[in-house]
PyMOL Python script that loads the backbone (N, CA, C, O; Angstrom):
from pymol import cmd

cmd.read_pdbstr("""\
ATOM      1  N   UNK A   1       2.539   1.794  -8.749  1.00  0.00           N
ATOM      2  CA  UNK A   1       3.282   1.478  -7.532  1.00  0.00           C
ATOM      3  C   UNK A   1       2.311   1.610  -6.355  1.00  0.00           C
ATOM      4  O   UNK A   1       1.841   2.682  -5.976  1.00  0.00           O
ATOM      5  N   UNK A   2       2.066   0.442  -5.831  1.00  0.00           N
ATOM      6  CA  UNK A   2       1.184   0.857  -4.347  1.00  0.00           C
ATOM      7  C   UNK A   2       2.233   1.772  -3.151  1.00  0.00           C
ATOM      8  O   UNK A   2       3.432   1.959  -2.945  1.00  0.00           O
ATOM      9  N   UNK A   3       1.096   2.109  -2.654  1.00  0.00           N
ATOM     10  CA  UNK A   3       1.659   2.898  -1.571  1.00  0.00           C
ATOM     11  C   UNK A   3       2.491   2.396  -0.371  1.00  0.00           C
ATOM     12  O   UNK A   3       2.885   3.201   0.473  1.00  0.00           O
ATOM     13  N   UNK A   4       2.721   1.281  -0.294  1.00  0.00           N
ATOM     14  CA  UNK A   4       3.555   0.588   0.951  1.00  0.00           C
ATOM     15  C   UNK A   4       5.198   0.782   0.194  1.00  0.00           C
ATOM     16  O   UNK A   4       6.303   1.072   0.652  1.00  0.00           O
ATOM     17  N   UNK A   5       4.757   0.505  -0.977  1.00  0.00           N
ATOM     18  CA  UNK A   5       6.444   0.958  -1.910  1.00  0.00           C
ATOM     19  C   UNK A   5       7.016   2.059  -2.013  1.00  0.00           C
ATOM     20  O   UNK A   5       8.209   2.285  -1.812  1.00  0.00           O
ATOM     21  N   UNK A   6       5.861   3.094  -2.459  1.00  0.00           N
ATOM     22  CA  UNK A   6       6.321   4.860  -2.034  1.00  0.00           C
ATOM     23  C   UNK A   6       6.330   4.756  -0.884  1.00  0.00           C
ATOM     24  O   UNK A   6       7.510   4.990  -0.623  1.00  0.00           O
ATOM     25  N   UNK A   7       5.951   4.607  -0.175  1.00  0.00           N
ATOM     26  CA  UNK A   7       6.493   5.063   1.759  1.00  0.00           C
ATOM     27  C   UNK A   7       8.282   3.950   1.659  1.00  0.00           C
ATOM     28  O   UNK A   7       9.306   4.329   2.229  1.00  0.00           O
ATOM     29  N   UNK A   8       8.202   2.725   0.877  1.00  0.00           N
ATOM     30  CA  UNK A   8       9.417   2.521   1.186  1.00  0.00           C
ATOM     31  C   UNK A   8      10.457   3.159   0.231  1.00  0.00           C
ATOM     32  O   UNK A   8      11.624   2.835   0.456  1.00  0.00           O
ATOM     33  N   UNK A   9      10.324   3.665  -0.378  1.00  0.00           N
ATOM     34  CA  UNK A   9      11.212   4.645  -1.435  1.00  0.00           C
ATOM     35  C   UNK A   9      11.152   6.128  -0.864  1.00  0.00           C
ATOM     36  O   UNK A   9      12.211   6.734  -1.028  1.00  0.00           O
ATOM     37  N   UNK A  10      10.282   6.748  -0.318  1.00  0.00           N
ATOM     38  CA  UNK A  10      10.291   7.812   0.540  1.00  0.00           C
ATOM     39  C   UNK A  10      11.290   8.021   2.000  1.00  0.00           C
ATOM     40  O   UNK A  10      12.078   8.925   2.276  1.00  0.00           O
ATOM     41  N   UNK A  11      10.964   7.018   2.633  1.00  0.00           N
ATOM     42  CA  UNK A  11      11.755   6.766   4.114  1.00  0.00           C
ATOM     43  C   UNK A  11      13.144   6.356   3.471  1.00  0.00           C
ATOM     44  O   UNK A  11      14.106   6.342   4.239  1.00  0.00           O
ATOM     45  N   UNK A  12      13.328   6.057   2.287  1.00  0.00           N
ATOM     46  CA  UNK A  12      15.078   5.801   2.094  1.00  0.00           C
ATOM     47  C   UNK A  12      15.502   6.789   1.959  1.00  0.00           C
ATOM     48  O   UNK A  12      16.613   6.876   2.482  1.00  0.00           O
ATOM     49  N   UNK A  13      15.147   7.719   1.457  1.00  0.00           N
ATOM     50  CA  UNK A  13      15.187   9.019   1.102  1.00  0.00           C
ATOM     51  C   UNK A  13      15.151  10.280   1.609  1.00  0.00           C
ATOM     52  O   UNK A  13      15.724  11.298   1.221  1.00  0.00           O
ATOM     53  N   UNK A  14      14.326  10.075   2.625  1.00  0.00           N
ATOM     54  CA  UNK A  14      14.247  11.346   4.057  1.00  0.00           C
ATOM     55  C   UNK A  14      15.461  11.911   4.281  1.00  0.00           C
ATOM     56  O   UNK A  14      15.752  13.103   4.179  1.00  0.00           O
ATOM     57  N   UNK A  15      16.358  10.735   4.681  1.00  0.00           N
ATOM     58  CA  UNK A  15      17.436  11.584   5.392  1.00  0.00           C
ATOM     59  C   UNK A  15      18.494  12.840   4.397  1.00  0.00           C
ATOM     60  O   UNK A  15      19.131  13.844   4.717  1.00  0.00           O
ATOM     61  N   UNK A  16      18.228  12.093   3.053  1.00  0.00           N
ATOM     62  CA  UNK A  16      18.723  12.842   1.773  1.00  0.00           C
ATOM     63  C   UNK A  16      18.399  14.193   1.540  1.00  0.00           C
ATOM     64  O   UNK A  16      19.200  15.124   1.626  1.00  0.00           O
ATOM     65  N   UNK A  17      16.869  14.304   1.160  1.00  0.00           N
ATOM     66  CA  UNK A  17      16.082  14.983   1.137  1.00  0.00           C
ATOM     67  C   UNK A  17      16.369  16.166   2.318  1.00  0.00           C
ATOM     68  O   UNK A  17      16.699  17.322   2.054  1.00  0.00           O
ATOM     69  N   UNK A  18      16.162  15.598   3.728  1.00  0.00           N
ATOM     70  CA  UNK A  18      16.174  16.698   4.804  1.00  0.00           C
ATOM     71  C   UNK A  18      17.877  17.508   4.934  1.00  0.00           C
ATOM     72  O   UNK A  18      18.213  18.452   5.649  1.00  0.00           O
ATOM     73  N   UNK A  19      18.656  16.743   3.992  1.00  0.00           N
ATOM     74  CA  UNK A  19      20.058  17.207   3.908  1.00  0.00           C
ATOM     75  C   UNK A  19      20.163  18.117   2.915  1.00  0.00           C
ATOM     76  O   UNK A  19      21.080  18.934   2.829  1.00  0.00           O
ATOM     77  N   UNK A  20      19.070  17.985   2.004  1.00  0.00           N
ATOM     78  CA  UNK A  20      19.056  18.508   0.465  1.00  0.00           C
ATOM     79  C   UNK A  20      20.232  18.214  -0.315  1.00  0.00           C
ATOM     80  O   UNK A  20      20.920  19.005  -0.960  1.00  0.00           O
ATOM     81  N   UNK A  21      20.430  16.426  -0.106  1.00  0.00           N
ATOM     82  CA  UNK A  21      21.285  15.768  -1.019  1.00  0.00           C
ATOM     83  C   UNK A  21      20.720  15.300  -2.359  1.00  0.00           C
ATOM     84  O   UNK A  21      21.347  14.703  -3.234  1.00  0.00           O
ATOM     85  N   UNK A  22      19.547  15.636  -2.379  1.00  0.00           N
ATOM     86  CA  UNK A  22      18.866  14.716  -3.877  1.00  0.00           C
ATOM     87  C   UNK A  22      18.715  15.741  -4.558  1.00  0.00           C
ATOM     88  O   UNK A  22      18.601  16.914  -4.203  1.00  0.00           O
ATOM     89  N   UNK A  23      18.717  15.013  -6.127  1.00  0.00           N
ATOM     90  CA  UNK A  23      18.810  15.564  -7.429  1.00  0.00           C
ATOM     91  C   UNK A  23      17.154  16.503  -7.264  1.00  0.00           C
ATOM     92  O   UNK A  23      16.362  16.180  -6.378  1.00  0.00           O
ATOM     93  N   UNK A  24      16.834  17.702  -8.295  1.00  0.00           N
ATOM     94  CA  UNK A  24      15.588  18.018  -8.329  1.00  0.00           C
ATOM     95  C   UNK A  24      14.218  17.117  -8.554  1.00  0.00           C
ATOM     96  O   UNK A  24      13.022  17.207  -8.278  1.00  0.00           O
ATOM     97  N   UNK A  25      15.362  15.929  -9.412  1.00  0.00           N
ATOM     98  CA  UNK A  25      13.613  14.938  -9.530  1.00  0.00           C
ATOM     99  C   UNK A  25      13.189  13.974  -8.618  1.00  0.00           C
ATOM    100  O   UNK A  25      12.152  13.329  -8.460  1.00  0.00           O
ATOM    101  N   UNK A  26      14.385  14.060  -7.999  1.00  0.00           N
ATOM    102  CA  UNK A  26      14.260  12.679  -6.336  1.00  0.00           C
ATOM    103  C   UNK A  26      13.628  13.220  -5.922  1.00  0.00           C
ATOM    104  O   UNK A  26      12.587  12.658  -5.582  1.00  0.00           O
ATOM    105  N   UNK A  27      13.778  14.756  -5.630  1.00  0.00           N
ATOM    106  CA  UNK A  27      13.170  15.920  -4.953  1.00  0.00           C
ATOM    107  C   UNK A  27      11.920  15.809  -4.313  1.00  0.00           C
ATOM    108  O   UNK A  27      11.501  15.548  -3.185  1.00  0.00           O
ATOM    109  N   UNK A  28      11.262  16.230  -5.938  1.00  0.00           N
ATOM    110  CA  UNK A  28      10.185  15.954  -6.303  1.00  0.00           C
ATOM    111  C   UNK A  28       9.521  15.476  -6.405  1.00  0.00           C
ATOM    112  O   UNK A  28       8.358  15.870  -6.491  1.00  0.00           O
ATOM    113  N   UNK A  29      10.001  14.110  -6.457  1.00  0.00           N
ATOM    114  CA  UNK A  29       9.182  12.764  -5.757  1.00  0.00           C
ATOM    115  C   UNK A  29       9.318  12.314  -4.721  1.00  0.00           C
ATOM    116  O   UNK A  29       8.500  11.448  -4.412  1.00  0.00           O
ATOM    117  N   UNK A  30      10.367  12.669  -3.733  1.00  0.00           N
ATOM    118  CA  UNK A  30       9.566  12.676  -2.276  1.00  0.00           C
ATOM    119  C   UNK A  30       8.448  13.914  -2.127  1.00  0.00           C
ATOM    120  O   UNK A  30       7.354  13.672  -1.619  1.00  0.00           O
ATOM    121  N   UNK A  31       8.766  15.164  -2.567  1.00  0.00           N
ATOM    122  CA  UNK A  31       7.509  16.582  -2.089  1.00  0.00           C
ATOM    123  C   UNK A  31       6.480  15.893  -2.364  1.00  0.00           C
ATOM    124  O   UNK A  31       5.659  15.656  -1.479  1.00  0.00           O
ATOM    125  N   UNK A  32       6.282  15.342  -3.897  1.00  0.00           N
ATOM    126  CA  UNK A  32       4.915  14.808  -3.805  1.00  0.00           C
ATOM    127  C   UNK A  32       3.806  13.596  -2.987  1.00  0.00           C
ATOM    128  O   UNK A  32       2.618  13.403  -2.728  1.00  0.00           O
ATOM    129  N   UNK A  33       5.072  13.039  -2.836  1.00  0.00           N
ATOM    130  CA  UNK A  33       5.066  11.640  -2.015  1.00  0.00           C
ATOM    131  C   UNK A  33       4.529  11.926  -0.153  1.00  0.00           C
ATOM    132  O   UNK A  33       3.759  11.387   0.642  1.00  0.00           O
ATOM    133  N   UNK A  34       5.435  13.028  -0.159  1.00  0.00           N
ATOM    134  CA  UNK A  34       5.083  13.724   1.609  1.00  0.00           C
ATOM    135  C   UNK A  34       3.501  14.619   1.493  1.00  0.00           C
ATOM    136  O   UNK A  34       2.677  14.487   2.398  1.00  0.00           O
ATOM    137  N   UNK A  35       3.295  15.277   0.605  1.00  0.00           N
ATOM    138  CA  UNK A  35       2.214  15.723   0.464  1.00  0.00           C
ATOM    139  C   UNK A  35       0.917  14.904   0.682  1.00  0.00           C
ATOM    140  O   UNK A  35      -0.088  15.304   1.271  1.00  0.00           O
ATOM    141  N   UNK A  36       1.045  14.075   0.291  1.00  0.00           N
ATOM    142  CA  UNK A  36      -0.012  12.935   0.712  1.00  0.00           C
ATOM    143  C   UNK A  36      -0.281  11.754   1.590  1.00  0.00           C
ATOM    144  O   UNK A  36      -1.289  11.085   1.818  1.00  0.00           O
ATOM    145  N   UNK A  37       1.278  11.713   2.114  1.00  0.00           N
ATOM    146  CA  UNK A  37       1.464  10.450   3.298  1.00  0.00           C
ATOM    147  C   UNK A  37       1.549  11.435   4.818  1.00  0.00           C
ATOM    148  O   UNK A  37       2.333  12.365   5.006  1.00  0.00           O
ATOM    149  N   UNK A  38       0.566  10.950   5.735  1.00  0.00           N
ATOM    150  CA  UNK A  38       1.148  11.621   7.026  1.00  0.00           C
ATOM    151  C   UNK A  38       2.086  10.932   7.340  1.00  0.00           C
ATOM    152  O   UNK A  38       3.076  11.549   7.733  1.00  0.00           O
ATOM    153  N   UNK A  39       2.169   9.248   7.295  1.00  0.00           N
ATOM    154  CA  UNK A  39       3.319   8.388   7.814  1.00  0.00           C
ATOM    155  C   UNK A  39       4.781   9.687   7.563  1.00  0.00           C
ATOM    156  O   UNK A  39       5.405  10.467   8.282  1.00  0.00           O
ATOM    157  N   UNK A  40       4.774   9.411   6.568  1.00  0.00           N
ATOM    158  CA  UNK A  40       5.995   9.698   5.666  1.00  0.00           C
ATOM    159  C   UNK A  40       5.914  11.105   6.105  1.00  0.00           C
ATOM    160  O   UNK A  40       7.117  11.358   6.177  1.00  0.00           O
ATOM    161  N   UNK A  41       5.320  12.167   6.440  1.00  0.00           N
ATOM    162  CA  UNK A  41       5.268  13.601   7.008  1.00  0.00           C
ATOM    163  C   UNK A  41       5.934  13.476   8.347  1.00  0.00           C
ATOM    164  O   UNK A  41       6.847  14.206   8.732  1.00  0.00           O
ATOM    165  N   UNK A  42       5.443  12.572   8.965  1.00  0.00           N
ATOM    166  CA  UNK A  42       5.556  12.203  10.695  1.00  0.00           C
ATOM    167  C   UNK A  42       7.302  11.715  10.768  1.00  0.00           C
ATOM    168  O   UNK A  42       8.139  11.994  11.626  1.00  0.00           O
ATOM    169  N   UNK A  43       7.411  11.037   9.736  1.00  0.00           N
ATOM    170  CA  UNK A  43       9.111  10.457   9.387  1.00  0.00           C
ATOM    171  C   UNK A  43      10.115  11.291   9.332  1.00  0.00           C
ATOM    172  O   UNK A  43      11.195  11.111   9.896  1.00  0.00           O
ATOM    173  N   UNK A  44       9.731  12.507   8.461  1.00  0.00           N
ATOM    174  CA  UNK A  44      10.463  13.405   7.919  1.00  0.00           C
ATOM    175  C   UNK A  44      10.820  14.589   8.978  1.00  0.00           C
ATOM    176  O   UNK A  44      11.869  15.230   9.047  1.00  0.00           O
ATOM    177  N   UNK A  45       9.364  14.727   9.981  1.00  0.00           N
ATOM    178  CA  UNK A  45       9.211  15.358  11.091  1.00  0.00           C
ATOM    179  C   UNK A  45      10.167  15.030  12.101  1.00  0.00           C
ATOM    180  O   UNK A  45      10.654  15.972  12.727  1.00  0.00           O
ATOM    181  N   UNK A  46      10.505  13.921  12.360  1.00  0.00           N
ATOM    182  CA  UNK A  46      11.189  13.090  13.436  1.00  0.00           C
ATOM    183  C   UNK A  46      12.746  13.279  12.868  1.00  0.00           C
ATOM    184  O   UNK A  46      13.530  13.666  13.734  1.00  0.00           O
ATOM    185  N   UNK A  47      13.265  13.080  11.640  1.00  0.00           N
ATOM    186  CA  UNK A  47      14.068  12.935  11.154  1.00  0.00           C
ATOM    187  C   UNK A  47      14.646  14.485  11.274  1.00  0.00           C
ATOM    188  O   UNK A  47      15.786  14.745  11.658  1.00  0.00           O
ATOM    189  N   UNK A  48      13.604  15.521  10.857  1.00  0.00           N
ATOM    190  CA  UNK A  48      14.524  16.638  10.857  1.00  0.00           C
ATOM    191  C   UNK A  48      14.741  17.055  12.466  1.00  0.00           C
ATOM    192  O   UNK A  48      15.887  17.388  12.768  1.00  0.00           O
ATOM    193  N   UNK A  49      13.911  17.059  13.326  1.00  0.00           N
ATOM    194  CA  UNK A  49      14.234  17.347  14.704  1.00  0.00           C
ATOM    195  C   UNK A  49      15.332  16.098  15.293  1.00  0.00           C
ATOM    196  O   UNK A  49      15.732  16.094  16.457  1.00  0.00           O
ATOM    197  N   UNK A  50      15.649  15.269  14.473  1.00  0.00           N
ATOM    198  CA  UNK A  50      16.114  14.529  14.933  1.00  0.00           C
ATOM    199  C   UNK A  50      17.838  15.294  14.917  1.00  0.00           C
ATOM    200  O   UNK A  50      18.564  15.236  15.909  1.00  0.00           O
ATOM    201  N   UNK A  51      18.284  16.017  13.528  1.00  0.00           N
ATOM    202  CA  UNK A  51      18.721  16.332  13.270  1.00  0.00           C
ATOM    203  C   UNK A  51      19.497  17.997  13.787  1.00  0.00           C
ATOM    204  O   UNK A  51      20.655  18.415  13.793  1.00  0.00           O
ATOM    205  N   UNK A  52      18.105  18.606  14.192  1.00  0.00           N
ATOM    206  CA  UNK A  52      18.302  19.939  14.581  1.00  0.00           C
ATOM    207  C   UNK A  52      19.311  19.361  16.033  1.00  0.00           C
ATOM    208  O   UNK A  52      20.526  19.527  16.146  1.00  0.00           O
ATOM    209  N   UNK A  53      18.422  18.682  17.005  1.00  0.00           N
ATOM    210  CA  UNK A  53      19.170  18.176  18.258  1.00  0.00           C
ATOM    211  C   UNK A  53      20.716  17.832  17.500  1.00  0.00           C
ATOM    212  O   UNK A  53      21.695  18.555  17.683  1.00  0.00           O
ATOM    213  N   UNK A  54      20.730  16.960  16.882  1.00  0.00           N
ATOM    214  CA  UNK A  54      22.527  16.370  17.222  1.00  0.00           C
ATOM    215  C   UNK A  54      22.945  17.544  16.406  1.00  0.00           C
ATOM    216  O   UNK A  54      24.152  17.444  16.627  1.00  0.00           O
ATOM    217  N   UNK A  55      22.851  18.509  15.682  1.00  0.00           N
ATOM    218  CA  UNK A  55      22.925  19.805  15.493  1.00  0.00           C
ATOM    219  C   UNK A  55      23.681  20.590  16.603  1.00  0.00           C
ATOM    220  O   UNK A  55      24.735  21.223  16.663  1.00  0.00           O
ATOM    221  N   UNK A  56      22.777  20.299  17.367  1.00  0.00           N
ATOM    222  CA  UNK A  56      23.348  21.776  18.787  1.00  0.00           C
ATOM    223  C   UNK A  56      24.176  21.169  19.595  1.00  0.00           C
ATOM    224  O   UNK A  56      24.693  21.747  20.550  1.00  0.00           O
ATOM    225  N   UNK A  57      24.485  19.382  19.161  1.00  0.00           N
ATOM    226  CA  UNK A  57      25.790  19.433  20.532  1.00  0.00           C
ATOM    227  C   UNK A  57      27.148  20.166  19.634  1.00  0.00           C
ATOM    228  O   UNK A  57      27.366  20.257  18.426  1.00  0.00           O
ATOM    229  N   UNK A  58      27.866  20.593  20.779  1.00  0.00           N
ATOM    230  CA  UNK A  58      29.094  20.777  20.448  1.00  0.00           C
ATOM    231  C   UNK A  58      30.165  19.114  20.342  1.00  0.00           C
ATOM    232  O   UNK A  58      30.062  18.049  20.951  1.00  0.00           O
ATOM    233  N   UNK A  59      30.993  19.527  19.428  1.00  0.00           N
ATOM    234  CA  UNK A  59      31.978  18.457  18.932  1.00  0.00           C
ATOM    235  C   UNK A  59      32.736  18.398  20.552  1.00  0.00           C
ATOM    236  O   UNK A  59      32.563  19.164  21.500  1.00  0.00           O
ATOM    237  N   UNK A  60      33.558  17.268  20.447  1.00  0.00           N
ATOM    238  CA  UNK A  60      34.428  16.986  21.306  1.00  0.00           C
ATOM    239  C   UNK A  60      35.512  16.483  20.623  1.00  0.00           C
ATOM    240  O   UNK A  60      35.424  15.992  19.497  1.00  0.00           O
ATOM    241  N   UNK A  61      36.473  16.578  21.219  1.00  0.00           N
ATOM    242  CA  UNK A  61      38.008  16.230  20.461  1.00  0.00           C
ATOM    243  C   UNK A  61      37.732  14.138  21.243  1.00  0.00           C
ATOM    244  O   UNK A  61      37.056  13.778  22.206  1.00  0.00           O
ATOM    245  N   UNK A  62      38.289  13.594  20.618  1.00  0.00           N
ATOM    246  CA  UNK A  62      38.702  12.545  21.317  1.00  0.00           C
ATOM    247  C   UNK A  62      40.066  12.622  21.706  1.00  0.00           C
ATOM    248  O   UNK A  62      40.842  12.782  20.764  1.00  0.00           O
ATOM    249  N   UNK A  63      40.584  12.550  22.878  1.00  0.00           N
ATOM    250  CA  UNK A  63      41.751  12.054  23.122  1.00  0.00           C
ATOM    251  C   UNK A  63      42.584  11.111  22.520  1.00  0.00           C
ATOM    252  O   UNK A  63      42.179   9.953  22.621  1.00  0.00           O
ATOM    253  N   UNK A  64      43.472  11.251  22.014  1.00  0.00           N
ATOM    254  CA  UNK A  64      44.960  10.614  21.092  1.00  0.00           C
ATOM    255  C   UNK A  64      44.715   9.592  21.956  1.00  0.00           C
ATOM    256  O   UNK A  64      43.947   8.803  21.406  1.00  0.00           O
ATOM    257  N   UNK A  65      45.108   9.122  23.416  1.00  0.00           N
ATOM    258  CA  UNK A  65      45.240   7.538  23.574  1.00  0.00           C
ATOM    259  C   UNK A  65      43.832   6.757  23.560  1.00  0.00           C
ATOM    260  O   UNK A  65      43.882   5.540  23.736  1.00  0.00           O
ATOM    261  N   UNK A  66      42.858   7.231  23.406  1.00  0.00           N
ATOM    262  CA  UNK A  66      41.447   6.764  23.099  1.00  0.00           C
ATOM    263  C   UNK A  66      41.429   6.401  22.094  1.00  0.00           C
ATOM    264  O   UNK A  66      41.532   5.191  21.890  1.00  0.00           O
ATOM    265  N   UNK A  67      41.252   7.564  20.754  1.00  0.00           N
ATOM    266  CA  UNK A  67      41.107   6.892  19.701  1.00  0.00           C
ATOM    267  C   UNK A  67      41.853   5.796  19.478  1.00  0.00           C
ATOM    268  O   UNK A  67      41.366   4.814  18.918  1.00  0.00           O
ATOM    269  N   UNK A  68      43.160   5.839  19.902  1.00  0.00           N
ATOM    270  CA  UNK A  68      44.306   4.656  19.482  1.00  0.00           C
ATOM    271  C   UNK A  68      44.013   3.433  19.749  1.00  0.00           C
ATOM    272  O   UNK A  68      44.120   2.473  18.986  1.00  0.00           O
ATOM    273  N   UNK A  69      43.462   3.447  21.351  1.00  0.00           N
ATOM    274  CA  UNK A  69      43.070   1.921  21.411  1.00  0.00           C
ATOM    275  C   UNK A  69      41.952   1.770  20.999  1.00  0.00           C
ATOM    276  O   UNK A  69      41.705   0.565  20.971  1.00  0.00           O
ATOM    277  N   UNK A  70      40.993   2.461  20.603  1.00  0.00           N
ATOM    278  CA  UNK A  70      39.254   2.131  19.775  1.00  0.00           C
ATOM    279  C   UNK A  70      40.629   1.554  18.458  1.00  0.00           C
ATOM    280  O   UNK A  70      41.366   0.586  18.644  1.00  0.00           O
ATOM    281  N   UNK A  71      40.644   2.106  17.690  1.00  0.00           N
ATOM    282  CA  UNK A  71      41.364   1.466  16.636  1.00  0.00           C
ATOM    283  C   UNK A  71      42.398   0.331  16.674  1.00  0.00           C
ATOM    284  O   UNK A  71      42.736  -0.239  15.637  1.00  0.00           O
ATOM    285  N   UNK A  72      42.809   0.064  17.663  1.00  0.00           N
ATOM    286  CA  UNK A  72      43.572  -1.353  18.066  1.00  0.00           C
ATOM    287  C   UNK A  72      42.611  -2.362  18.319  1.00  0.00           C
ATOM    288  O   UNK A  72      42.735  -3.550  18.022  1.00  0.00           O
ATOM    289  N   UNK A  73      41.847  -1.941  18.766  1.00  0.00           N
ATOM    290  CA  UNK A  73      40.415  -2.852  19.397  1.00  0.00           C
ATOM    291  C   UNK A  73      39.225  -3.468  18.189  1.00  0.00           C
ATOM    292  O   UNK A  73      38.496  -4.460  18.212  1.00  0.00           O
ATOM    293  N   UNK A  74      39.457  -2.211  17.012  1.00  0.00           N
ATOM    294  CA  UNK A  74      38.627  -2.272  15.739  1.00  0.00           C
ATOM    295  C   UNK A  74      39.366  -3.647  15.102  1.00  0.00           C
ATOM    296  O   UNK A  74      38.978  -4.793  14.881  1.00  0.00           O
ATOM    297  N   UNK A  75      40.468  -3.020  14.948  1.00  0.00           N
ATOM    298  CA  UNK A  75      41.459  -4.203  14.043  1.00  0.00           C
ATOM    299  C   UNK A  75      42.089  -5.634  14.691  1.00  0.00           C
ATOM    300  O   UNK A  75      42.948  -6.305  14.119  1.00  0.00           O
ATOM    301  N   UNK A  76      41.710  -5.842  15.515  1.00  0.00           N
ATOM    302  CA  UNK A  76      41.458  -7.108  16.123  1.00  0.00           C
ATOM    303  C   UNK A  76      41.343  -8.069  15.625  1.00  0.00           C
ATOM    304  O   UNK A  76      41.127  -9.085  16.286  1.00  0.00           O
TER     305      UNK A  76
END
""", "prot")
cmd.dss("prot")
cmd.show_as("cartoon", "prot")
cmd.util.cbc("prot")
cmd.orient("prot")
């Protein structure tokens, strides 16, 4: 597999990975995969700070007549 294919099988995978949604062997083949790509280090980097931020906002309720018309507006 050239390497333009592992970086594209890696970057599908980041967001998984930084969730610790993948199996031990997906795992494992991104760890190894990041070990040797800075791209794919720099990705994973971005991705998890990307993450820590929308992390620290607090939730907001939507308002009942908001959501209602977003969803009248959806089903259009």
């Amino acid at each position: 597999m050239v390497q333009m294919e592992r970086c594209k099988l890696a970057t599908k995978r980041l967001s998984f990975y930084i969730d610790g949604q993948l199996s031990d062997k997906a795992r494992l083949v991104v760890e190894k995969h990041l070990s040797t790509c800075k791209y794919c280090q720099n990705e994973a980097i971005l991705l998890w700070n990307a993450r820590l931020v929308l992390k620290s906002f607090s939730s907001v309720r939507i308002p009942t007549s908001l959501d209602k018309k977003f969803t009248k507006e959806l089903y259009k």
